[in-house]
ZARO-465442 format. One record per residue (C-alpha): residue in one letter; chain; x, y, z. Coordinates in Angstrom, 1 decimal. Each point is the difference from the previous one (the first is absolute). Example, Ala and Ser with C-alpha at 12.3 -4.5 7.8 and 13.67 -1.06 7.14 Angstrom:
BEGIN
+------+-----+--------+--------+--------+
| type | mol |      X |      Y |      Z |
+------+-----+--------+--------+--------+
|    A |   A |   12.3 |   -4.5 |    7.8 |
|    S |   A |    1.4 |    3.4 |   -0.7 |
+------+-----+--------+--------+--------+
***
This chain:
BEGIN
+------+-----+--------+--------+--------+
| type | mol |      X |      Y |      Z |
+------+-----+--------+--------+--------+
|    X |   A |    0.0 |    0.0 |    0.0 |
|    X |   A |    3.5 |    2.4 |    0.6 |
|    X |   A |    0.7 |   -0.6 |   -3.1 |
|    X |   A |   -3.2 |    0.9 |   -2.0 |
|    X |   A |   -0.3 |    3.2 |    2.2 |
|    X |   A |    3.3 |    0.9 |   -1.8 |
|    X |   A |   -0.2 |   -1.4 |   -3.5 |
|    X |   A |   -0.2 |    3.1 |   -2.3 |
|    X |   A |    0.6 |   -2.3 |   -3.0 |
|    X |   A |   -3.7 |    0.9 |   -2.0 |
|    X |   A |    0.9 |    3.6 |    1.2 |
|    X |   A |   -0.5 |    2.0 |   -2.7 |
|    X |   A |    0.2 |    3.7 |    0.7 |
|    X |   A |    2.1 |    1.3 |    2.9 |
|    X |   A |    0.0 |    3.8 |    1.6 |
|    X |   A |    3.3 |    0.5 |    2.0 |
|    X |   A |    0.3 |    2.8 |    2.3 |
|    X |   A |    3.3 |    1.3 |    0.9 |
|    X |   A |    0.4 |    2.4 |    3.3 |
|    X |   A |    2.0 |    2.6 |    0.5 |
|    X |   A |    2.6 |   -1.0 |    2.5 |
|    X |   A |    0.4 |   -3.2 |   -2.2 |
|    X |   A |    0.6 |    2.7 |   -3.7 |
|    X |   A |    2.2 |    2.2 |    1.9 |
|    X |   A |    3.8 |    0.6 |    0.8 |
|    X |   A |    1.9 |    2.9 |    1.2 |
|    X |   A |   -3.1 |    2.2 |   -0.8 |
|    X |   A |   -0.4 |   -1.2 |   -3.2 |
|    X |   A |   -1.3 |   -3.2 |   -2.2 |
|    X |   A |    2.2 |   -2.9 |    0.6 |
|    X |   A |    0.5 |   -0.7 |   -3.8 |
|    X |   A |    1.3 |   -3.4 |    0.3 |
|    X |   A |   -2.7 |   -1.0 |    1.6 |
|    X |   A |   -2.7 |    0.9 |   -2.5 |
|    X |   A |    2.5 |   -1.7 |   -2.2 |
|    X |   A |   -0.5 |   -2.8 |    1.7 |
|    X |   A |   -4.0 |    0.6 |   -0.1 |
|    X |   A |   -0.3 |    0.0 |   -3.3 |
|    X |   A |    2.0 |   -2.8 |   -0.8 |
|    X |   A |   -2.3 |   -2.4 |    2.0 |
|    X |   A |   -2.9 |    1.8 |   -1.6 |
|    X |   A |    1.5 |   -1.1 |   -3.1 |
|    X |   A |   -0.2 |   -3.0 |    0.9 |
|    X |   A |   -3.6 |    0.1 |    0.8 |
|    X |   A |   -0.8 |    1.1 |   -3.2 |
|    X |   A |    1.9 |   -2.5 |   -1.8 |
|    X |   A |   -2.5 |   -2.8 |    1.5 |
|    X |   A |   -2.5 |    2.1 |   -0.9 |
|    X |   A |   -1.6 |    1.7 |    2.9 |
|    X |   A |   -0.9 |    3.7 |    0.0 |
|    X |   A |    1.7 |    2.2 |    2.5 |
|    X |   A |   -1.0 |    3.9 |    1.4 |
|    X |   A |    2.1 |    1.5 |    2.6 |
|    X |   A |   -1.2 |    2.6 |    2.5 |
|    X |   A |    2.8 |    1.9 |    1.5 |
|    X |   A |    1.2 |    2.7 |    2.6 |
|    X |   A |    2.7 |    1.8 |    0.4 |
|    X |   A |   -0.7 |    3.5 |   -2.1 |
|    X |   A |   -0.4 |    2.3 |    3.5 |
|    X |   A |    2.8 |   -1.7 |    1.1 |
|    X |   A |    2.3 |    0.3 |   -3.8 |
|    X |   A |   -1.3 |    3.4 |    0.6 |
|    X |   A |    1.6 |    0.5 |    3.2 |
|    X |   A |    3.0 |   -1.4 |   -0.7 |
|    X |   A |    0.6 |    2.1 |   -3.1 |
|    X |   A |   -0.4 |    2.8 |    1.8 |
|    X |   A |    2.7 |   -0.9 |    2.9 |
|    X |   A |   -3.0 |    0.2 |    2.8 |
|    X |   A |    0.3 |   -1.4 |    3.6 |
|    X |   A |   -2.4 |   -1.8 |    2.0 |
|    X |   A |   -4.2 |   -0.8 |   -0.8 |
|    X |   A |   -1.5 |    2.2 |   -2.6 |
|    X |   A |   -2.7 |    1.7 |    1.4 |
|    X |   A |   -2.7 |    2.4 |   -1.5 |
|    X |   A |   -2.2 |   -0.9 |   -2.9 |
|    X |   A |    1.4 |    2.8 |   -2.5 |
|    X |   A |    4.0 |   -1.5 |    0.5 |
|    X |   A |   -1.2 |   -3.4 |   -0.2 |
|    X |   A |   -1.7 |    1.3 |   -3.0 |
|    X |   A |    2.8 |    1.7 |   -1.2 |
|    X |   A |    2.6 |   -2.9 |    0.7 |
|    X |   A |   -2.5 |   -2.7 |   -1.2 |
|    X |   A |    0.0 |    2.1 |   -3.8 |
|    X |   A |    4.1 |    0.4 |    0.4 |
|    X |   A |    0.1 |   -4.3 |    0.9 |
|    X |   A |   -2.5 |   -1.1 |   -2.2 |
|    X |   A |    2.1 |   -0.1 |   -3.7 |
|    X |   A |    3.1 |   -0.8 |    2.2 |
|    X |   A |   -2.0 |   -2.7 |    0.8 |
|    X |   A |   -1.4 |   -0.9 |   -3.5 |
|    X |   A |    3.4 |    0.5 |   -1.0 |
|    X |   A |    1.9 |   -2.9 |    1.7 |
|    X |   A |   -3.3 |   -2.8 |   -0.8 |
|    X |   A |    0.2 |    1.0 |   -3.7 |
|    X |   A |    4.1 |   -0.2 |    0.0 |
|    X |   A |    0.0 |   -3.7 |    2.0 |
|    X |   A |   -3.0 |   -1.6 |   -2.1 |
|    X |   A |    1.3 |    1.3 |   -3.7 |
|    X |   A |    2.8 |   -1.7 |    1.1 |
|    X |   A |   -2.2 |   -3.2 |   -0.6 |
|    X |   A |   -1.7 |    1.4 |   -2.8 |
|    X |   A |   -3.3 |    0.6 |    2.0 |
|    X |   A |   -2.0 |    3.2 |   -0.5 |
|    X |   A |   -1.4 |    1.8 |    3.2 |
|    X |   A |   -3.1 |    2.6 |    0.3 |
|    X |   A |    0.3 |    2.3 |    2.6 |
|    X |   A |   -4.5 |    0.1 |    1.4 |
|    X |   A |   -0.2 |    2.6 |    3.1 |
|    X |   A |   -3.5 |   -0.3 |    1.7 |
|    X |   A |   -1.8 |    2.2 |    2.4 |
|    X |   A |   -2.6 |   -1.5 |    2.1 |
|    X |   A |   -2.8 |    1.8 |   -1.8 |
|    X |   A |    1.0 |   -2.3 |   -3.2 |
|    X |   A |   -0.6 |   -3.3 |    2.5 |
|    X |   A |   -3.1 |    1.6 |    1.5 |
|    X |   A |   -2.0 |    0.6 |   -3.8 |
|    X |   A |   -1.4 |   -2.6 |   -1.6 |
|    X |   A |    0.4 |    1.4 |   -3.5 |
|    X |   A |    4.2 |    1.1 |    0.5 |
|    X |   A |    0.4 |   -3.3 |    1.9 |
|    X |   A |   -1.1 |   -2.2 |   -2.8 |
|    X |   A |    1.9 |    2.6 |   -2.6 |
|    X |   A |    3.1 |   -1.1 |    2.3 |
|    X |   A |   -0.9 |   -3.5 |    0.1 |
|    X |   A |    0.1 |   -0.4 |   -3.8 |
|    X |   A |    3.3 |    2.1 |   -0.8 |
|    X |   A |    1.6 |   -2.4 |    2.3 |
|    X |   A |   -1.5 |   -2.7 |   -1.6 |
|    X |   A |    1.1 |    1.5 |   -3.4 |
|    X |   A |    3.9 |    0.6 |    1.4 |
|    X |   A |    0.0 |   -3.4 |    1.4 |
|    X |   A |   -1.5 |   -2.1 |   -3.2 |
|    X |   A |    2.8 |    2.1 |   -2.3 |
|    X |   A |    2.8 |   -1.5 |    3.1 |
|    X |   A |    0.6 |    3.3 |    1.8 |
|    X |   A |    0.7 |    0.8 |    3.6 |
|    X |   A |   -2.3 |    2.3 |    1.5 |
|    X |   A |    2.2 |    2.0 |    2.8 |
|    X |   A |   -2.9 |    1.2 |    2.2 |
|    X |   A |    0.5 |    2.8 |    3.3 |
|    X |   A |   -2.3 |    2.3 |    1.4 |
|    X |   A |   -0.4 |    3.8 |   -2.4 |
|    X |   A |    1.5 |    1.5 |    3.8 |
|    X |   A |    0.5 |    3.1 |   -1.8 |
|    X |   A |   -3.2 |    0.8 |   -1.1 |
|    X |   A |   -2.1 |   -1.7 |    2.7 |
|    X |   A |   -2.4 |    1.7 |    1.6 |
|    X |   A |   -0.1 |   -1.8 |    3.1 |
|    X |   A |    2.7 |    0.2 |    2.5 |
|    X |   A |    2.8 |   -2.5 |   -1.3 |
|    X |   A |    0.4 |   -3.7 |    1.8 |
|    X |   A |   -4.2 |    0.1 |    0.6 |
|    X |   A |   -1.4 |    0.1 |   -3.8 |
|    X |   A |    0.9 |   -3.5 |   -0.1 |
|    X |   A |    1.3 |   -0.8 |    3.3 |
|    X |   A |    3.3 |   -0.3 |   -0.9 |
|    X |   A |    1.0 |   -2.4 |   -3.7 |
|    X |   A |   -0.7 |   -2.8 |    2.1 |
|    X |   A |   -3.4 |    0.2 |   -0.5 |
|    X |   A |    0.2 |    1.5 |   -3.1 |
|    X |   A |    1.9 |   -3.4 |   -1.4 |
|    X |   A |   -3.1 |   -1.8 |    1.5 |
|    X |   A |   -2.5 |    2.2 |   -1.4 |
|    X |   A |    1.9 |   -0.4 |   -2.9 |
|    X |   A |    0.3 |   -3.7 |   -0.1 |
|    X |   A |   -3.6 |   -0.1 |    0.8 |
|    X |   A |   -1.1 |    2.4 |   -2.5 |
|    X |   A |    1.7 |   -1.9 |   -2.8 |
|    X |   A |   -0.9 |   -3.8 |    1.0 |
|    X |   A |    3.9 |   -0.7 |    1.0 |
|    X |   A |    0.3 |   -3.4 |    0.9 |
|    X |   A |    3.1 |    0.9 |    2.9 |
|    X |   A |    1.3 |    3.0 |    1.9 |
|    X |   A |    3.5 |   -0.1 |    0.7 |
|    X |   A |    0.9 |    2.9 |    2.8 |
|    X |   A |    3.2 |    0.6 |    0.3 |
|    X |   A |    1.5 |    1.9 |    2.9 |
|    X |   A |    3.0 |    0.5 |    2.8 |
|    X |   A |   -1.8 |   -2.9 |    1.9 |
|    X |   A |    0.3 |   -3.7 |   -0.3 |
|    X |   A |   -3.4 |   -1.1 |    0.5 |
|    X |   A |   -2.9 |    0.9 |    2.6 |
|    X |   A |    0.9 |   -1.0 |    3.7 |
|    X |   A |   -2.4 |   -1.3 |    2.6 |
|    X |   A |    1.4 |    2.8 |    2.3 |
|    X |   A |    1.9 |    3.2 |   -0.9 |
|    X |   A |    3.8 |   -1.0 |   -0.6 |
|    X |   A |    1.1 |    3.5 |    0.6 |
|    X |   A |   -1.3 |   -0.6 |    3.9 |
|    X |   A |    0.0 |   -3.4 |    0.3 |
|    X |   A |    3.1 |   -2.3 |   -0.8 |
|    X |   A |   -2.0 |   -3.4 |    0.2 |
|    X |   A |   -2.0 |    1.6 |   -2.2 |
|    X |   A |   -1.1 |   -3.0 |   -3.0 |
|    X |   A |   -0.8 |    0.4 |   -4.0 |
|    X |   A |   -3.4 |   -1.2 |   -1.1 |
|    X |   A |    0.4 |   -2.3 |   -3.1 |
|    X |   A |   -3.8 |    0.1 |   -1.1 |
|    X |   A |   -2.7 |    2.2 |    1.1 |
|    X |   A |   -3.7 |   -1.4 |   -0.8 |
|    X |   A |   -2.0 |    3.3 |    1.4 |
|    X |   A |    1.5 |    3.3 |    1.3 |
|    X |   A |   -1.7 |    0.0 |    3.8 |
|    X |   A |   -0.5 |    2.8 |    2.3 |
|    X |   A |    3.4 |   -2.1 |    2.0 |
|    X |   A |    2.1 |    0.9 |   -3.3 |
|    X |   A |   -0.9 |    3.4 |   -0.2 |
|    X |   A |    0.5 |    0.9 |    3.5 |
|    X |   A |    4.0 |   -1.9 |   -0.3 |
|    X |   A |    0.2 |    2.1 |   -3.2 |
|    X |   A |    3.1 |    2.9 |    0.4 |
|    X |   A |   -0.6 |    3.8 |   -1.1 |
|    X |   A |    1.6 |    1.7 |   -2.5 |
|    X |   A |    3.3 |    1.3 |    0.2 |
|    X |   A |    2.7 |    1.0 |   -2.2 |
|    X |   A |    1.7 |    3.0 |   -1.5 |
|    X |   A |   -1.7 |   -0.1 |   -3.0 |
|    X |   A |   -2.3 |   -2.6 |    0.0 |
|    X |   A |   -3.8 |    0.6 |    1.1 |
|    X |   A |   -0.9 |   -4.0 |   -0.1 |
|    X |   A |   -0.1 |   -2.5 |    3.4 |
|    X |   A |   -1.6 |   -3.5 |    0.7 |
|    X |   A |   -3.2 |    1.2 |    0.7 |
|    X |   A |    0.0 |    1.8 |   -4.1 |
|    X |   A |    1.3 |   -3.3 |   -1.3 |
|    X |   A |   -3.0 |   -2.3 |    1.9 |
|    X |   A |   -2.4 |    2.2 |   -1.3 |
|    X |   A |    1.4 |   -0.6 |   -3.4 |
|    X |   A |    0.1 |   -3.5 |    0.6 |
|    X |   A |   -3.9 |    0.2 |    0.9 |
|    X |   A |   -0.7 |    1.9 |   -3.2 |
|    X |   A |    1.7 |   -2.5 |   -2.1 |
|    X |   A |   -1.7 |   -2.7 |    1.8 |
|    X |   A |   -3.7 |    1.2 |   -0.8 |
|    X |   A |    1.7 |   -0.2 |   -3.8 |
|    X |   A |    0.7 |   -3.8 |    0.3 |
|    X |   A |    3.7 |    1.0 |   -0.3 |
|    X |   A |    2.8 |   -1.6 |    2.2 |
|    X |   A |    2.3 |    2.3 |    1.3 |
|    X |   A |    3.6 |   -0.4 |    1.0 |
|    X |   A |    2.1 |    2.2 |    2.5 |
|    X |   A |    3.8 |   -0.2 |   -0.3 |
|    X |   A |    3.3 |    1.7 |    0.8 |
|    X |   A |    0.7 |    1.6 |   -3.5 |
|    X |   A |    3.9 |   -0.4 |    0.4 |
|    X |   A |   -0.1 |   -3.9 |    0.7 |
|    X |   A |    2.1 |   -1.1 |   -3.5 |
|    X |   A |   -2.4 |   -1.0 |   -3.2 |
|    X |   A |   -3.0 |    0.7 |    2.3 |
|    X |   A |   -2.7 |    0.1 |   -2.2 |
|    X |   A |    1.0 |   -3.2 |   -2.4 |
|    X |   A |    0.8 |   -1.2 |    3.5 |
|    X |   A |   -3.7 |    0.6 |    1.0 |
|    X |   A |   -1.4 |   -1.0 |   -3.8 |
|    X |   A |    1.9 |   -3.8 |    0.9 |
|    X |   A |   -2.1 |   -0.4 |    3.2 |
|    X |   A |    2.6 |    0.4 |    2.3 |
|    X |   A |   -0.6 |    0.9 |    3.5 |
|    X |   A |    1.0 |    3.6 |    0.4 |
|    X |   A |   -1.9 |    2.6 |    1.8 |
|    X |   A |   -3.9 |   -0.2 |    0.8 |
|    X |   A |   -2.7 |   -0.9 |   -2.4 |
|    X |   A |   -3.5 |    0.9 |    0.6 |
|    X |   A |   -2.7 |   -2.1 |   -1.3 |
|    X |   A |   -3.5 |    1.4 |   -1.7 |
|    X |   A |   -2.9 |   -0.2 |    2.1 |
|    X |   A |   -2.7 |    1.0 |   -2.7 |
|    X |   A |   -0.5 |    0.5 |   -3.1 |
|    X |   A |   -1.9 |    3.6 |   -1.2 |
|    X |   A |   -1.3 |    0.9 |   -3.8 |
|    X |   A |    2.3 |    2.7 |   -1.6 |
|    X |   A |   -2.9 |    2.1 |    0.9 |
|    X |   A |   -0.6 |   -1.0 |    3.6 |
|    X |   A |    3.8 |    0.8 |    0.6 |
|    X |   A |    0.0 |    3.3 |   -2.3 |
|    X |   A |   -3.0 |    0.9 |    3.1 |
|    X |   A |    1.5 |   -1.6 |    2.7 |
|    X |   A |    3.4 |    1.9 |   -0.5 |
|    X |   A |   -1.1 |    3.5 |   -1.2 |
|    X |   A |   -0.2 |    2.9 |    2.4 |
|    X |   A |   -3.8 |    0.7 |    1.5 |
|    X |   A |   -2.2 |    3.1 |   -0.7 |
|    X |   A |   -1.8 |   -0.3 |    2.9 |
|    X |   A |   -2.0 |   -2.0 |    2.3 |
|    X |   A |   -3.3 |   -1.6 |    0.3 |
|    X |   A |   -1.3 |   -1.6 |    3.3 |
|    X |   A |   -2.6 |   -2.3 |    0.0 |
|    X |   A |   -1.8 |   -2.1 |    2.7 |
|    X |   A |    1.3 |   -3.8 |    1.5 |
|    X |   A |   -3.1 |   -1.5 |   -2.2 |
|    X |   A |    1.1 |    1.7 |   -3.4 |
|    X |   A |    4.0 |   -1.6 |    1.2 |
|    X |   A |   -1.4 |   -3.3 |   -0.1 |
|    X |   A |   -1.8 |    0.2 |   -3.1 |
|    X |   A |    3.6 |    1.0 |   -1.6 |
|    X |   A |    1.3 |   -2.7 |    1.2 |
|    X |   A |   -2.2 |   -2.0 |   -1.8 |
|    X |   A |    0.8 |    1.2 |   -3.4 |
|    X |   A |   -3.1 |    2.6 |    0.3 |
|    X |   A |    0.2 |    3.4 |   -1.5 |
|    X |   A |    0.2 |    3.2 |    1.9 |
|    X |   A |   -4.0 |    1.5 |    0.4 |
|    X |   A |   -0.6 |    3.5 |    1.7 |
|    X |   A |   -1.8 |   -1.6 |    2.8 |
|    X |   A |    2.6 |   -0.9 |    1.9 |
|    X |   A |    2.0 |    3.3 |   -0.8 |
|    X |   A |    0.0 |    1.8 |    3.6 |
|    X |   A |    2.6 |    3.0 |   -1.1 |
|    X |   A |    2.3 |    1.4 |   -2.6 |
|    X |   A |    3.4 |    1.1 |   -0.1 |
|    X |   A |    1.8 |    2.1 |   -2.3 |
|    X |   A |   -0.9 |    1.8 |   -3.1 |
|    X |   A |    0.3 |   -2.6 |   -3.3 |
|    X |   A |   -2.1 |   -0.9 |   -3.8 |
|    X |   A |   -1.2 |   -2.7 |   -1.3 |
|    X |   A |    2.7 |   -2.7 |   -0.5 |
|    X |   A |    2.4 |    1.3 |    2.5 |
|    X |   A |    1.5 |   -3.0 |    2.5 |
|    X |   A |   -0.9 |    0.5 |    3.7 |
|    X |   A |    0.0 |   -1.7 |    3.2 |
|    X |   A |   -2.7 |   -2.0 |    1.3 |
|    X |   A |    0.2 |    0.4 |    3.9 |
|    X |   A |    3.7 |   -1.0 |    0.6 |
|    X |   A |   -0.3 |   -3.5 |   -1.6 |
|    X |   A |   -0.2 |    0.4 |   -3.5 |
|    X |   A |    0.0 |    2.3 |   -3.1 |
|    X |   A |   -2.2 |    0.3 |   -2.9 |
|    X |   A |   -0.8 |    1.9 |   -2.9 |
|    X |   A |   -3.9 |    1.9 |    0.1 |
|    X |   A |   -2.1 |    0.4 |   -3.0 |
|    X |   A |   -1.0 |    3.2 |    1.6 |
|    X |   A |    1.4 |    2.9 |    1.6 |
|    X |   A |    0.3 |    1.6 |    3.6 |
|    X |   A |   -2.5 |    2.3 |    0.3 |
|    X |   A |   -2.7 |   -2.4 |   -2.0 |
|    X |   A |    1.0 |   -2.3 |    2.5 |
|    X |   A |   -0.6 |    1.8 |    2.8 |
|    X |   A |   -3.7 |    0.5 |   -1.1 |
|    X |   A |   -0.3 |   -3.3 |   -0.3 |
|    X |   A |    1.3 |   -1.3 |    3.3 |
|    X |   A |   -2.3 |   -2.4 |    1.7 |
|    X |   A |   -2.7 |    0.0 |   -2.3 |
|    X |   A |   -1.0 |   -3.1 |   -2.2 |
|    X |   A |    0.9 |   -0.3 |   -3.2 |
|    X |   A |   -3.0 |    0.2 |   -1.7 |
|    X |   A |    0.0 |    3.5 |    1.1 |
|    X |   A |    2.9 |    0.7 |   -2.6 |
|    X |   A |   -1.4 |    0.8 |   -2.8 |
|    X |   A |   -2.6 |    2.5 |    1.7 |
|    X |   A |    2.9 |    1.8 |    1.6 |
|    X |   A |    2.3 |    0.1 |   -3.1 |
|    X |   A |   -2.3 |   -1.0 |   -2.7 |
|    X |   A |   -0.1 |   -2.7 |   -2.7 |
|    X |   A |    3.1 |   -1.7 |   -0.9 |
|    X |   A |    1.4 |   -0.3 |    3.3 |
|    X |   A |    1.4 |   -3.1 |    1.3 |
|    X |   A |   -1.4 |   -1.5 |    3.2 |
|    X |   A |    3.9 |   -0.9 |    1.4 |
|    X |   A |    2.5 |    2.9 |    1.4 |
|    X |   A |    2.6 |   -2.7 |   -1.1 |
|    X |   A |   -0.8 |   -3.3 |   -1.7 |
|    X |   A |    1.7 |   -3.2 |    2.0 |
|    X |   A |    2.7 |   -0.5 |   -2.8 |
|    X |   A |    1.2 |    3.0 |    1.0 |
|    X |   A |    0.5 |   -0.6 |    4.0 |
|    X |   A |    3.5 |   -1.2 |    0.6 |
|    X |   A |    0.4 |   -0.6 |    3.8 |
|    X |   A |    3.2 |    0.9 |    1.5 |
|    X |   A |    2.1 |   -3.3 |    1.8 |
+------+-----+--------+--------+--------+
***
């Protein structure tokens, strides 16, 4: 049973991403490491499996180029470093993998991309495109344009590689990063502390043992990569955590071998349940215990059990439903409101002909794990 958890042999398309203290050197990108990157890739693409990397290290290229000491801190300069690192970056990827006669396309993303269905599925098939002709996709957050306060658009490129991986029906996530696996207690603190080969559900237990973030550049800890982990999970996509230095790591990890921690799908969502699932809520809706239940049994979302409203949002926006799930309405806030509590054959009276009796049909209910 080991052995199938790690058999990657009908594996056939693989996002890698690649932190920053594992990219950097001296305050710079460690170019015979990315060497070394791209010649395993290579080799992944010879068999042929389709490959997208999602990398950091532009705030940090950034930084170095520009001779600065200690943490980065203020959205504008990690703005303004993240635009100075970002062809640095591009730079060194396109140098290592022409060097194996592999193209690479540089794709920046901002959440707002992730979070609409239209630009998602617009990603979704240019990477398909850049995949099917055999280019590398390089992926990394668009820090310099972001609108959100860099290291929470996404969380850190931990979860964007998951959302990625998700997004794009990867079959594996390999994370590579400065540490060799998780730990059932924080190594940093505790010397006895063990690694954890396989991990079948990430529990409340693994959270709480998970470490903080904490480096110069870096923004990403445990607690960023299990909640990666759970996002590629709802995917159906196995995900790998590994020390990104160990030698040949990822055609080590490819051959099954028993490096770092591997975390195991726990269900298995639509595209569209996890496009719903992992895109950022408009609002809230509360509803009653009665109208719970009747989610939970695959029933769709009626106004009679609506007991408040949150938020401001239109018709097809993605909101939460209480705290345990999110869904997309067929209405918007203010209609809703109106109609809060009242049975649905009252609809069409309210709003007039051609309205649906649902606030969101059951398809579109994804409850949250």
């Amino acid at each position: 049973m080991r052995k199938l958890m790690r058999d990657f042999s009908t594996v056939k398309r693989v996002v890698i991403k690649i932190g920053t203290n594992t990219l950097a050197r001296d305050g710079g990108v460690d170019s015979g490491y990315v060497e070394s990157v791209a010649r395993q890739v290579a080799e992944l693409l010879q068999s042929g499996r389709q490959v997208v990397i999602v990398t950091s290290g532009a705030i940090g290229m950034g930084a170095g180029q520009l001779a600065m000491k200690g943490p980065v801190k203020g959205m504008k300069m990690r703005q303004a470093c993240a635009a100075i690192g970002q062809p640095l970056l591009m730079q060194e990827y396109r140098r290592a993998f022409a060097a194996q006669g592999i193209t690479v396309a540089q794709v920046l993303l901002t959440a707002e991309v992730l979070n609409h269905r239209k630009t998602y599925l617009n990603l979704r098939n240019s990477i398909d495109t850049l995949l099917n002709l055999s280019v590398v996709p390089v992926l990394n957050e668009n820090d310099s344009v972001s609108t959100e306060e860099i290291g929470t658009a996404f969380g850190d490129n931990d979860r964007l590689s998951a959302l990625v991986a998700s997004k794009i029906d990867a079959d594996l996530l390999i994370m590579l990063s400065d540490v060799d696996a998780l730990y059932d207690k924080n190594p940093r603190e505790h010397p006895d502390a063990k690694p954890i080969s396989t991990v079948h559900e990430i529990t409340a237990d693994l959270l709480a043992h998970a470490g903080s973030a904490g480096s110069r550049y870096a923004t990403g800890g445990m607690k960023t990569k299990l909640a990666a982990a759970r996002i590629a999970s709802n995917a159906g996509c196995r995900m790998v955590l590994a020390n990104g230095r160990a030698e040949n790591v990822i055609a080590a990890i490819m051959a099954g071998q028993p490096i770092g921690t591997v975390f195991l799908p726990s269900r298995k969502l639509s595209s569209r349940q996890r496009w719903i699932l992992n895109s950022a809520a408009a609002g809230t809706i509360r509803i009653d215990a009665g109208a719970v239940a009747a989610l939970r049994n695959h029933k769709s979302l009626l106004p009679s059990g609506i007991v408040a409203v949150e938020g401001s949002f239109g018709k097809g926006a993605v909101v939460m439903i209480n705290d345990q799930a999110k869904a997309v309405t067929g209405i918007g806030s203010e209609q809703i409101k109106a109609l809060a509590g009242k049975h649905s054959n009252q609809i069409k009276s309210l709003l007039g002909p051609g309205h649906r009796g649902e606030v969101a049909v059951a398809d579109d209910i994804v409850f949250i794990e």
